[in-house]
C-alpha positions in Angstrom: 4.0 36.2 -19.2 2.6 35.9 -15.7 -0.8 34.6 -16.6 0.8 32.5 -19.5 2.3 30.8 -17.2 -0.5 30.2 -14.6 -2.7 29.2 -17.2 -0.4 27.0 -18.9 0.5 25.1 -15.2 -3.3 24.9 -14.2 -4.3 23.1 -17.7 -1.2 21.5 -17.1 -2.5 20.2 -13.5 -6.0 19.6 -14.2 -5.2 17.2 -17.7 -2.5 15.3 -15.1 -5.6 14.9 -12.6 -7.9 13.5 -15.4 -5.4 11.2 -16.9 -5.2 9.9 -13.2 -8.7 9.6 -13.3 -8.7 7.8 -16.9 -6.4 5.9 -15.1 -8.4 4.5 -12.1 -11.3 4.3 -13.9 -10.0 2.0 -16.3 -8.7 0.0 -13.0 -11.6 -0.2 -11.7 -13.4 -2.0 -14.7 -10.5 -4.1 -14.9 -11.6 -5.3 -11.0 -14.6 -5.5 -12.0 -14.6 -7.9 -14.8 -11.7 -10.0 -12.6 -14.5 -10.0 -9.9 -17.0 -11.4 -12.7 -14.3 -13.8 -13.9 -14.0 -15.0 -10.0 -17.5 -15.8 -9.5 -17.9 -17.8 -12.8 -14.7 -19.7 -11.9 -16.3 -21.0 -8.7 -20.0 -21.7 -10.3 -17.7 -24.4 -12.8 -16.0 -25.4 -10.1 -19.1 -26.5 -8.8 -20.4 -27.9 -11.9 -17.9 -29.7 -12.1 -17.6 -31.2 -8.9 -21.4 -31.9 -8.9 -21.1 -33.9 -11.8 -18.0 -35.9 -10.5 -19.9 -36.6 -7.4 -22.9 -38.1 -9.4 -20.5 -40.0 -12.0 -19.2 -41.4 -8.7 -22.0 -42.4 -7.2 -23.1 -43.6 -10.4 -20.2 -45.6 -10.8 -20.9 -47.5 -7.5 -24.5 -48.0 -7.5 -23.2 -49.9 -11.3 -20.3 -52.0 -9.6 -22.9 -52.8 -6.7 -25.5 -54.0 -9.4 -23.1 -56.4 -11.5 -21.7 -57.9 -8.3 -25.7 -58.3 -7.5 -26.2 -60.3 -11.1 -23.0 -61.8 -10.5 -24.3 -63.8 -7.2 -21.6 -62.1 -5.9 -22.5 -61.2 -1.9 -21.8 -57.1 -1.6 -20.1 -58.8 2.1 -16.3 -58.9 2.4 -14.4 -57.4 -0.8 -16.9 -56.7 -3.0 -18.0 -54.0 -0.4 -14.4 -52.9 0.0 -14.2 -52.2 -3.0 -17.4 -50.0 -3.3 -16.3 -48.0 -0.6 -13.0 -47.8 -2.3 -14.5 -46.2 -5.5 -16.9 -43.9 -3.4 -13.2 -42.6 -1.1 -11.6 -41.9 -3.9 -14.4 -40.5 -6.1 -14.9 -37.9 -2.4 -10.8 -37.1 -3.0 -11.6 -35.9 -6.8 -14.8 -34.1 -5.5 -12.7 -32.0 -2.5 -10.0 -31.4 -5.2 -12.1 -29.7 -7.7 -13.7 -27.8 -5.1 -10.3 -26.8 -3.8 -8.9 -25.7 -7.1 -11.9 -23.4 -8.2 -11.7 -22.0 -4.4 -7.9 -21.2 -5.1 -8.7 -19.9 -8.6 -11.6 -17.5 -7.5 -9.1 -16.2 -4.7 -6.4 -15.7 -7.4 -8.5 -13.4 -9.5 -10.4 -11.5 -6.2 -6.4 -10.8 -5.6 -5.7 -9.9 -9.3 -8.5 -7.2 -9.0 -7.7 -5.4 -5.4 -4.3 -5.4 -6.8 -5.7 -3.6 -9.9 -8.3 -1.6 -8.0 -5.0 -0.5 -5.4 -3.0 0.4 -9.0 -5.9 2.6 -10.5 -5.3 4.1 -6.8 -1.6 4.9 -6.8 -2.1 6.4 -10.6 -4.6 8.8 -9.4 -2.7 10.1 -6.8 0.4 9.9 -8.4 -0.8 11.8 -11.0 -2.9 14.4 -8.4 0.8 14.8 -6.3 2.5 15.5 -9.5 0.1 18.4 -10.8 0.6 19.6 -7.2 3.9 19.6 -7.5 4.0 21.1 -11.1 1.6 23.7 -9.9 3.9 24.5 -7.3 7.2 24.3 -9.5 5.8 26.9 -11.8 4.7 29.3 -8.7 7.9 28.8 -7.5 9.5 29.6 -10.8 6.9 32.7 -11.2 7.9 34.2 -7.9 11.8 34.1 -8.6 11.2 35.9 -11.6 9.0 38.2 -10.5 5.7 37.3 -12.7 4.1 37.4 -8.5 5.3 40.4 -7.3 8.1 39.3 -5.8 10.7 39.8 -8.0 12.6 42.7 -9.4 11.7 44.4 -12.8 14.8 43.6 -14.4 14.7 40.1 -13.7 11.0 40.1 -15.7 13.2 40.5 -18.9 15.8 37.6 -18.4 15.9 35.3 -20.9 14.2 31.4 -19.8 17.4 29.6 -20.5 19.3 32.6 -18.3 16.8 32.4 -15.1 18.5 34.0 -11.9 20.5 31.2 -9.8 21.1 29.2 -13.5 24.2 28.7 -15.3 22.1 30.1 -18.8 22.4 26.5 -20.5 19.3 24.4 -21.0 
């Protein structure tokens, strides 16, 4: 029963260790495509503010040309307005900019906190195949399967261990 036992504990320990390995692997690919869903959140973000930028200045150089055609000086209001549309057209710009910032940062965040989860499962798992490893020495010892023990208690039944009531 002594090496029964042994080699039931170390498969025991060594499929909790993989699983915790399973485990962080899968983490880490997780991170990893976050990472890649970061960086491709920033590039639009920069698309996209490119394009507002040149829709803006688009949008004056047209306002500028019609008050041109008009006879319309570009002195006074005209030019006001101009800058106007060029101030707010900056605002969009900076606020697209600001939002793919925030959501690249959200989904770095999202994969060290799944990288630092693939972490804890490994050595969750590695602690608790130390611990069962250890439980079952323990176990071993008190019943003698070690050396330890006293013949008689060899033949005691599982469910009446020494120190147990006898119920499971």
């Amino acid at each position: 029963m002594g090496p029964t036992l042994a080699i039931v504990s170390a498969v025991s320990a060594v499929a909790g260790a993989v699983g915790g390995m399973q485990k962080m692997r899968a983490a880490n690919q997780e991170a990893m495509f976050q990472e890649q869903q970061a960086g491709i959140a920033a590039q639009e973000a920069q698309k996209s503010a490119l394009q507002k930028a040149q829709e803006v200045e688009a949008f004056a150089q047209e306002q500028t040309m019609r008050y041109a055609k008009s006879g319309v000086t570009l002195a006074g209001s005209p030019a006001l307005v101009i800058a106007a549309t060029r101030r707010k057209g900056a605002e969009e710009v900076t606020a697209l900019e600001r939002q793919g910032a925030m959501q690249k940062s959200l989904l770095e965040n999202r994969a060290w906190q799944t990288r630092a989860s693939g972490r804890s499962a490994l050595l969750g798992s590695l602690a608790g195949s130390a611990t069962s490893v250890m439980s079952n020495y323990a176990l071993g010892k008190k019943i003698g399967l070690y050396g330890n023990g006293t013949a008689a208690s060899v033949a005691v039944s599982p469910l009446q261990l020494p120190g147990s009531s006898g119920y499971a």
